[in-house]
VOBA-1610 file (N, C-alpha, C; in pm, whole numbers, padded with zeros to 5 digits, always signed):
BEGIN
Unk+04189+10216+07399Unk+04283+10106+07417Unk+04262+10002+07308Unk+04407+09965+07278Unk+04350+09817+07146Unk+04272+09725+07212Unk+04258+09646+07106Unk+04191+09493+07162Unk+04221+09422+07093Unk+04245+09259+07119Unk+04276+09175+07049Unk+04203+09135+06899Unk+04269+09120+06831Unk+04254+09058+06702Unk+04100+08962+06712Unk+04151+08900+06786Unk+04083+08798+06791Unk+03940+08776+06808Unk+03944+08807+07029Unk+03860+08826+07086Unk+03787+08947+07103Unk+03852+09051+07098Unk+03811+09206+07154Unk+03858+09207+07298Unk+03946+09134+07361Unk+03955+09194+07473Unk+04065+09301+07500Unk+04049+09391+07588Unk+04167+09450+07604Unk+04334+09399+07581Unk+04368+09446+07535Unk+04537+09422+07549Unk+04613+09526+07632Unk+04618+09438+07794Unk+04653+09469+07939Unk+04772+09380+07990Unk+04853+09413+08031Unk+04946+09309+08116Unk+04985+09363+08284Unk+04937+09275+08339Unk+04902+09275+08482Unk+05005+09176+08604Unk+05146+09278+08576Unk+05218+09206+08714Unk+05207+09218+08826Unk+05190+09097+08871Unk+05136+09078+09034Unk+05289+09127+09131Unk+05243+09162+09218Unk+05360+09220+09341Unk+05332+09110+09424Unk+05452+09137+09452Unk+05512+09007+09519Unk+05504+09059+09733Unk+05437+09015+09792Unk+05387+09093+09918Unk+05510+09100+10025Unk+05575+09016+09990Unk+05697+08994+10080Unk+05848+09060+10028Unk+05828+09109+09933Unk+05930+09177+09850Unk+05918+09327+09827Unk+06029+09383+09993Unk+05997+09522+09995Unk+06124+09579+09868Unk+06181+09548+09744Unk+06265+09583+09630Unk+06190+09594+09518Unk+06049+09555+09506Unk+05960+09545+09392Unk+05935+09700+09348Unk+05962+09732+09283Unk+06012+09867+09260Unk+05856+09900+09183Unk+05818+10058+09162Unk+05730+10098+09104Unk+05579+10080+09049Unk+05444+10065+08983Unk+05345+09984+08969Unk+05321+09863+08937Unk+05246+09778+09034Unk+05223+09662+09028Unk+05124+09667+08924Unk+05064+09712+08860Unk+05011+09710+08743Unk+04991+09794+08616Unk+05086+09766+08499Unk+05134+09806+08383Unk+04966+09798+08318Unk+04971+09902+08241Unk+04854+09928+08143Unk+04920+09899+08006Unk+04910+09834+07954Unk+05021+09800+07822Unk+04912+09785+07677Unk+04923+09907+07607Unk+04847+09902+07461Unk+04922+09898+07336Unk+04901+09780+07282Unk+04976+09768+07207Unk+04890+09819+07022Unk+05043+09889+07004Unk+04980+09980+06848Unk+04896+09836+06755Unk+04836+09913+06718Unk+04771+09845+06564Unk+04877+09763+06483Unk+04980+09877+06447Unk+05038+09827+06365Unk+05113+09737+06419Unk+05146+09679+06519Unk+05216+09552+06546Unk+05147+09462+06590Unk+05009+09435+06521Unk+04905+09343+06601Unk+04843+09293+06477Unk+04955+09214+06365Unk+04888+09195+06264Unk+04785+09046+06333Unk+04816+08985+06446Unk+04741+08832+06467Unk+04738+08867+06636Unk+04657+08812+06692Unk+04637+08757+06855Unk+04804+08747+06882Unk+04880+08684+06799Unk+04989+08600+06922Unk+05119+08641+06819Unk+05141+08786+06747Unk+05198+08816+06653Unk+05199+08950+06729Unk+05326+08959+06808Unk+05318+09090+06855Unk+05476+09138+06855Unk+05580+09046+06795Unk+05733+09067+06854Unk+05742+09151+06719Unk+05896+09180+06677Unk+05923+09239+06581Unk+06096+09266+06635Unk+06154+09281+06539Unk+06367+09309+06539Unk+06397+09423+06509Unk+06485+09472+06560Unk+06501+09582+06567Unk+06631+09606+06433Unk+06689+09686+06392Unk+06783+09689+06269Unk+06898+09615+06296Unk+06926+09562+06402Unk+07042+09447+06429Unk+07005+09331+06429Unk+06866+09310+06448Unk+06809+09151+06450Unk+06771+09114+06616Unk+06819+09204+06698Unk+06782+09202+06827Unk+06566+09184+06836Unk+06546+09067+06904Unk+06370+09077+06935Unk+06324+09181+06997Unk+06200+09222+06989Unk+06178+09330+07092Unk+06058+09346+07082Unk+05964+09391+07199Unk+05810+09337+07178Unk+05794+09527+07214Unk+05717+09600+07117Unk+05657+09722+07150Unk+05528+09743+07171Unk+05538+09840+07235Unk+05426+09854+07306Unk+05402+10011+07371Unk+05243+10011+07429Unk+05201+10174+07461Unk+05207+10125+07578Unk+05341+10196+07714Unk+05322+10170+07850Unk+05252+10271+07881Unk+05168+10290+07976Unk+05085+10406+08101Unk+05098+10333+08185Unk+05194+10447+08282Unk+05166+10413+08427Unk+05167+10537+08482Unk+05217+10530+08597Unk+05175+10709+08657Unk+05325+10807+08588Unk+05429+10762+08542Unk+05497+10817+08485Unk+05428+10919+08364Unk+05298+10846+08301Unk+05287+10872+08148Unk+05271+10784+08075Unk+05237+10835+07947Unk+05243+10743+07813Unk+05349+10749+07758Unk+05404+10602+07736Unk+05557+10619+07673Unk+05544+10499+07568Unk+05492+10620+07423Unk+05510+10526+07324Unk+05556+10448+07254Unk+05576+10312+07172Unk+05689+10193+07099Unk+05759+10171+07215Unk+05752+10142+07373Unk+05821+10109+07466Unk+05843+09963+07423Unk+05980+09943+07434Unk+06005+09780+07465Unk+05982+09684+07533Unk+05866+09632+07550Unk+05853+09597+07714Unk+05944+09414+07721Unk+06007+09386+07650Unk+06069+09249+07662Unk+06108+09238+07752Unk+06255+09338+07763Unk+06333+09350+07882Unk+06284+09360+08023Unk+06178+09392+08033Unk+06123+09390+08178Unk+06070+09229+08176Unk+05995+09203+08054Unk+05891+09051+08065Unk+05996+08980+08117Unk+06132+08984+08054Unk+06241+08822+08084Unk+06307+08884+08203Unk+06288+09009+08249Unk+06367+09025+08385Unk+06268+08942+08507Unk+06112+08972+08470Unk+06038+08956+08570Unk+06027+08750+08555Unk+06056+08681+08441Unk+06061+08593+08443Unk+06151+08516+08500Unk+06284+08592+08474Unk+06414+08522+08592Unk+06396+08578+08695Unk+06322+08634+08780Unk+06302+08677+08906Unk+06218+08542+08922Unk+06113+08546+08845Unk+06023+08407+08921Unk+06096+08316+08982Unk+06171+08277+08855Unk+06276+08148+08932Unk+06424+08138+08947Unk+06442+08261+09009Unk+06541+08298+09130Unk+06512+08431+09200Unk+06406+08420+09278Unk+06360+08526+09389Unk+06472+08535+09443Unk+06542+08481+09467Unk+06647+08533+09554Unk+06752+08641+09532Unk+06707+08688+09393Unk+06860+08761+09341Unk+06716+08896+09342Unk+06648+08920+09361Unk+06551+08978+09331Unk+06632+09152+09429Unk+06659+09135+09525Unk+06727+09211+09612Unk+06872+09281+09558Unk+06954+09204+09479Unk+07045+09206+09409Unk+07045+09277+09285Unk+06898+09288+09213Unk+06900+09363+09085Unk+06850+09472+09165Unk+06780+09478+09300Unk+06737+09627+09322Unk+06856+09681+09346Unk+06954+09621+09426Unk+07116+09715+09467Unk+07147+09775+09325Unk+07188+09671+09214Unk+07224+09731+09094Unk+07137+09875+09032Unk+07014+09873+09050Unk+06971+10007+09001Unk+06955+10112+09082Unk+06998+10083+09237Unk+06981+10193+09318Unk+07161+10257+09294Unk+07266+10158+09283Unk+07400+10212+09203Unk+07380+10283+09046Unk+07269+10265+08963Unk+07251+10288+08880Unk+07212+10459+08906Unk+07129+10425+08992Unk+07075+10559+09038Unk+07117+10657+09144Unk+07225+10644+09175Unk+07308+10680+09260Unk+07247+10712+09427Unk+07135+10629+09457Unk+07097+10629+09575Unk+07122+10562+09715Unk+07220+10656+09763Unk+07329+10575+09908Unk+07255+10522+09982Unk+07108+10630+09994Unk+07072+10528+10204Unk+06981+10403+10063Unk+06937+10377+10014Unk+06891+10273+09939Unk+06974+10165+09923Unk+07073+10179+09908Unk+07165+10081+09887Unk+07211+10046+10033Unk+07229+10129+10120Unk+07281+10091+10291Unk+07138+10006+10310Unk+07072+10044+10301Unk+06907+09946+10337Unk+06921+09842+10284Unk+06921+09810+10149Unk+06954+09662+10097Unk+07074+09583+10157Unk+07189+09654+10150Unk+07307+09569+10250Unk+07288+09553+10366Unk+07230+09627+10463Unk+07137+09594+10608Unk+07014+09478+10566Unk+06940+09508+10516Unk+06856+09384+10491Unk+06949+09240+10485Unk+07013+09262+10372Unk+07045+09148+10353Unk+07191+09095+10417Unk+07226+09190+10531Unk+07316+09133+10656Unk+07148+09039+10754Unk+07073+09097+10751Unk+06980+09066+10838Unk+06912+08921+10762Unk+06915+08883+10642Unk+06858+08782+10605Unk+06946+08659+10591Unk+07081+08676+10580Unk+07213+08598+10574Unk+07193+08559+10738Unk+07211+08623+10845Unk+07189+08588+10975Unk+07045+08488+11023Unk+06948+08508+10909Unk+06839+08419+10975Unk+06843+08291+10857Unk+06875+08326+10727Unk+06945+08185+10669Unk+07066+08092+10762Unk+07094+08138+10812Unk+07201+08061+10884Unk+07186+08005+11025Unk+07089+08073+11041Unk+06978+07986+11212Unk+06882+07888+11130Unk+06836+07941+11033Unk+06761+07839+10973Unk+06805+07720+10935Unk+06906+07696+10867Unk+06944+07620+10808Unk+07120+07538+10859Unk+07123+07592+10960Unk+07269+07540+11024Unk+07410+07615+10951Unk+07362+07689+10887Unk+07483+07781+10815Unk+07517+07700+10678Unk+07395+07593+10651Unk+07474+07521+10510Unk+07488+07594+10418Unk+07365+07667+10361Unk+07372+07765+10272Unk+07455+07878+10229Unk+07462+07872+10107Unk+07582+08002+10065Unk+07506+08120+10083Unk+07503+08213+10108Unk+07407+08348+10095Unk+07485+08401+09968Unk+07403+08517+09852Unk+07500+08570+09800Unk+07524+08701+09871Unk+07605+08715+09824Unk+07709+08818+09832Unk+07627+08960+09739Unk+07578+09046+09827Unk+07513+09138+09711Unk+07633+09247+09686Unk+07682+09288+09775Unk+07830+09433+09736Unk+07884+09368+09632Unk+07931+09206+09582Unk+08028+09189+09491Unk+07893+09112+09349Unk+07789+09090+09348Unk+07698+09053+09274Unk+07738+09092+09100Unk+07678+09007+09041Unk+07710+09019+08889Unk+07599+09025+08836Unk+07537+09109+08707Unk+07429+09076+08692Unk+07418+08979+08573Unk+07365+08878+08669Unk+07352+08766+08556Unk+07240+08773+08454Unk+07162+08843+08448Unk+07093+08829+08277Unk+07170+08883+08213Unk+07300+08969+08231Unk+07314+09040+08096Unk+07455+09066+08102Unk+07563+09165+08145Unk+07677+09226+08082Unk+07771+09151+08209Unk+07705+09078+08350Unk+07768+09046+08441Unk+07830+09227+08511Unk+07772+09270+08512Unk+07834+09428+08599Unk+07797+09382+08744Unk+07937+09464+08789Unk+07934+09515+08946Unk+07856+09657+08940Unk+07839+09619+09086Unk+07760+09764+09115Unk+07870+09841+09065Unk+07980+09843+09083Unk+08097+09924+09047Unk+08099+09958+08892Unk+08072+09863+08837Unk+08065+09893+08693Unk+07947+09980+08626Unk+07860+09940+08777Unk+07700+10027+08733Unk+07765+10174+08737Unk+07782+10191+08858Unk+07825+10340+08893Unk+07920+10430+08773Unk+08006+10339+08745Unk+08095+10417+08676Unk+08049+10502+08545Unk+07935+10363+08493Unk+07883+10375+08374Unk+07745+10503+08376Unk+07698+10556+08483Unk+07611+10596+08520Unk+07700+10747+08568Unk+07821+10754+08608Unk+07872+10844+08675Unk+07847+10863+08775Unk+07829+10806+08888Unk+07791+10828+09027Unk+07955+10795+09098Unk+07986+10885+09114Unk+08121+10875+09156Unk+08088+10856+09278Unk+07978+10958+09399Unk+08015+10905+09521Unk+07960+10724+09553Unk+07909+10690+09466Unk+07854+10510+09459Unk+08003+10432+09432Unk+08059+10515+09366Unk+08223+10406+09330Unk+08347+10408+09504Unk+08323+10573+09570Unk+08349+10553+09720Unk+08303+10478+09814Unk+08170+10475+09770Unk+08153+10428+09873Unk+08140+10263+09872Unk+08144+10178+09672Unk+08178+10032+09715Unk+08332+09982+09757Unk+08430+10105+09726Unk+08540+10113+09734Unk+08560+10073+09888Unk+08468+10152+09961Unk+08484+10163+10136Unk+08419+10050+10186Unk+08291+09953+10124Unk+08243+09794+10133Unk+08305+09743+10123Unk+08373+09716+09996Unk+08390+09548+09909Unk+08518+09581+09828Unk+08622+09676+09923Unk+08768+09669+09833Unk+08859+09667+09950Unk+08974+09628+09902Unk+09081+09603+10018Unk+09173+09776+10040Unk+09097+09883+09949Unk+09123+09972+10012Unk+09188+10055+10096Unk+09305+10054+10148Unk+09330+10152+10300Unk+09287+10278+10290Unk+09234+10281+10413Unk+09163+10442+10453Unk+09246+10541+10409Unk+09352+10520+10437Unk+09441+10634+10391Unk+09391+10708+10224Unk+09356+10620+10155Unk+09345+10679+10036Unk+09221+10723+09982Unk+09127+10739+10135Unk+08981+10802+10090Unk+08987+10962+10135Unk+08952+11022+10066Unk+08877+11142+10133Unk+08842+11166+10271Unk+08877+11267+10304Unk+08813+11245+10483Unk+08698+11266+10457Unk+08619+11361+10361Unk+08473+11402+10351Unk+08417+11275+10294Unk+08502+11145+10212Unk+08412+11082+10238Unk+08384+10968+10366Unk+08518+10971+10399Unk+08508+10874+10542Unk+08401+10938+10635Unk+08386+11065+10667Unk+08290+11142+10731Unk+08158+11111+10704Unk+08109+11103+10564Unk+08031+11094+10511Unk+07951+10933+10476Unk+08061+10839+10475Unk+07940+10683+10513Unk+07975+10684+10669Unk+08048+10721+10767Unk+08026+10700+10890Unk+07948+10762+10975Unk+07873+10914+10886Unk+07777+10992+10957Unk+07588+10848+10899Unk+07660+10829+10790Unk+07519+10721+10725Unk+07505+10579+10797Unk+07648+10528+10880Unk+07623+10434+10966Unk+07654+10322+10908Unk+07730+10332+10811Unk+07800+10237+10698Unk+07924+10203+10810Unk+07942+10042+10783Unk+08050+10035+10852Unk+08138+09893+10759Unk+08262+09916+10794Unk+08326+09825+10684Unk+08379+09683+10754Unk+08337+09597+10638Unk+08392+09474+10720Unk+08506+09431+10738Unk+08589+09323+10754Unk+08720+09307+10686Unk+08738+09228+10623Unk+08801+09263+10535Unk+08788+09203+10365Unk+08913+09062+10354Unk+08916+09001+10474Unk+09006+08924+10423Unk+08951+08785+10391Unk+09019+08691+10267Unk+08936+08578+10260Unk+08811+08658+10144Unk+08768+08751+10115Unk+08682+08810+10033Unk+08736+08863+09892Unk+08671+08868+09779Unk+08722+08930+09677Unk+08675+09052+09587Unk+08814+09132+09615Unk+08819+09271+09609Unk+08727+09294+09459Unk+08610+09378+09482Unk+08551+09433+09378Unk+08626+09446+09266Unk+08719+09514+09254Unk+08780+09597+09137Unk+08860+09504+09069Unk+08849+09360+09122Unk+08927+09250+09058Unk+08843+09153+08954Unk+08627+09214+08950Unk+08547+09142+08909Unk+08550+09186+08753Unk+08520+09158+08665Unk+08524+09139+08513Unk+08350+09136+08470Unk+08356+09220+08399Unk+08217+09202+08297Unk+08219+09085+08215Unk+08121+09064+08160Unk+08120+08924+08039Unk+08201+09006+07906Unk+08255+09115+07893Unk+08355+09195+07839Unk+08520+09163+07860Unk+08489+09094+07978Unk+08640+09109+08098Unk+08722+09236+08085Unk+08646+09369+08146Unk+08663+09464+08199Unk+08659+09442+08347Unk+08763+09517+08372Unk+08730+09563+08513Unk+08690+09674+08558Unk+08652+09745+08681Unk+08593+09835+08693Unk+08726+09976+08603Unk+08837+09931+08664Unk+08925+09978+08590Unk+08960+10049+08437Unk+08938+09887+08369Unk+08918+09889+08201Unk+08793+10003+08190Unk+08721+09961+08236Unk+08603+10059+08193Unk+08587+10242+08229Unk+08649+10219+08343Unk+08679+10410+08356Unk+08792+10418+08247Unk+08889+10372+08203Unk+08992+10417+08074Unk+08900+10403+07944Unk+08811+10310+07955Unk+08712+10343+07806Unk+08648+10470+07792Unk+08585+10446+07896Unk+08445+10575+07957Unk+08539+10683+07904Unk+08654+10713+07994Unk+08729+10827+07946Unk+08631+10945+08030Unk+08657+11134+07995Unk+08581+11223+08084Unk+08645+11202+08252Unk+08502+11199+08278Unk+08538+11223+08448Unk+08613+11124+08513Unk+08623+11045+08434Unk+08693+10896+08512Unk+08835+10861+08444Unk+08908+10989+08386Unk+09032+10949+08355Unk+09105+10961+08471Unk+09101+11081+08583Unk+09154+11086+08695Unk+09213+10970+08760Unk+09060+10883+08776Unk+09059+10776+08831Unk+09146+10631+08775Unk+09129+10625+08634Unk+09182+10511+08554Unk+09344+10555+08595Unk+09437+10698+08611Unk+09517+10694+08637Unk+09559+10695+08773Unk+09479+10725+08872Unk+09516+10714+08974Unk+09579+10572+09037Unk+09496+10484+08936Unk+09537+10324+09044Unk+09377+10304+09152Unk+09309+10396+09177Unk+09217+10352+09298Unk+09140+10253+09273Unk+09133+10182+09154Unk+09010+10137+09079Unk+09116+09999+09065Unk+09241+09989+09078Unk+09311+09877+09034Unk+09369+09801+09124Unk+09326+09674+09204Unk+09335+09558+09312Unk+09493+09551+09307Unk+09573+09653+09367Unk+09698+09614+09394Unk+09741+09679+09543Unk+09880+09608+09548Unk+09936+09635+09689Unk+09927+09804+09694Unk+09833+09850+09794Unk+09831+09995+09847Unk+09931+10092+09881Unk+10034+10030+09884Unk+10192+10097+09952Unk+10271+10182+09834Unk+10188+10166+09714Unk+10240+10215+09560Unk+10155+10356+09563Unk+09997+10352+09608Unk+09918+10442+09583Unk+09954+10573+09668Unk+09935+10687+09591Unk+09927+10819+09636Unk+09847+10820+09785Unk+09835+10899+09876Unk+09775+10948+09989Unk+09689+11027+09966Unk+09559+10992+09941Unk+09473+11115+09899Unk+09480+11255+09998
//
């Protein structure tokens, strides 16, 4: 393992888990060795990438493996806006479990956080806004819906099933295998009125989930022509 320039001590970075935060995803402690060659000083460790983008490399081990010149920035400033807004902390786990196309993971986080909106609101007399995790944006970076995660990821059954959450939707135009399929998982839909329809949210691109299946193009031209992806009166759309 390196060692500092300086002192000789190891060069380790050690994030603490958070005990109350069942979304803290993977090892609470990163083994992080950073190459020689980017250790010309103690506190001289960043370097740009051919666009001018910062980026701090590094040797990660964790139980995955050794995964050499890893970037580890993007995690440092994720775990830094988590410090100070724990609260969205639940919100970036939904986004990568859409990323990752994992349904009962994502039904667990929207159950949780039906269950934490209900005790914010005994707590506090209902002043508080709760967010909204089905329609969430991710604010460090492109502003994506889970919808936008999915699409971009290809998890088509993740785009049914925010379609069947957080869109004004009529049943008529789902699949019976998938109506079968979040009502065998215990998914149940709210009613969306007074709420705003997913497929009407915009990236910091101002795409909609829409725009972006006609970019994507492939598996999601179906879709870009179908209309399912586009916040309009339902009485136009096909009958699946």
């Amino acid at each position: 393992m390196s060692q500092c320039a300086a002192c000789g001590t190891p060069l380790t970075l050690k994030i603490d888990s958070d005990e109350e935060d069942d979304y803290d995803q993977g090892a609470t402690s990163l083994g992080i060795v950073v190459p020689d060659s980017r250790l010309p000083g103690p506190m001289d460790v960043g370097s740009h990438t051919s666009s001018g983008e910062e980026q701090v490399l590094c040797n990660l081990e964790n139980e995955s493996g050794l995964q050499e010149a890893f970037d580890i920035l993007p995690i440092l400033k994720e775990e830094s806006y988590l410090k100070a807004f724990p609260e969205e902390r639940r919100c970036r786990a939904f986004l990568e479990f859409c990323a990752e196309g994992d349904v009962g993971a994502i039904l667990d986080v929207i159950k949780d956080d039906e269950d934490e909106d209900t005790r914010m609101s005994a707590d506090d007399g209902g002043a508080a806004t709760p967010i909204d995790v089905l329609r969430y944006q991710d604010a460090m970076g492109s502003l994506s819906t889970g919808l936008h995660v999915a699409i971009s990821n290809g998890r088509e059954e993740i785009v049914w099933l925010l379609l069947f959450l957080a869109s004004s939707l009529e049943l008529q135009h789902f699949p019976p295998d998938v109506i079968q399929a979040v009502e065998t998982l215990g998914a149940s839909r709210e009613q969306q009125t007074g709420k705003i329809d997913i497929r009407a949210l915009e990236d910091s691109e101002h795409r909609t989930a829409e725009n972006l299946s006609r970019q994507l193009g492939g598996m999601w031209d179906s879709w870009a022509q179908s209309g399912l992806l586009r916040p309009i009166m339902d009485d136009v759309l096909p009958v699946v």
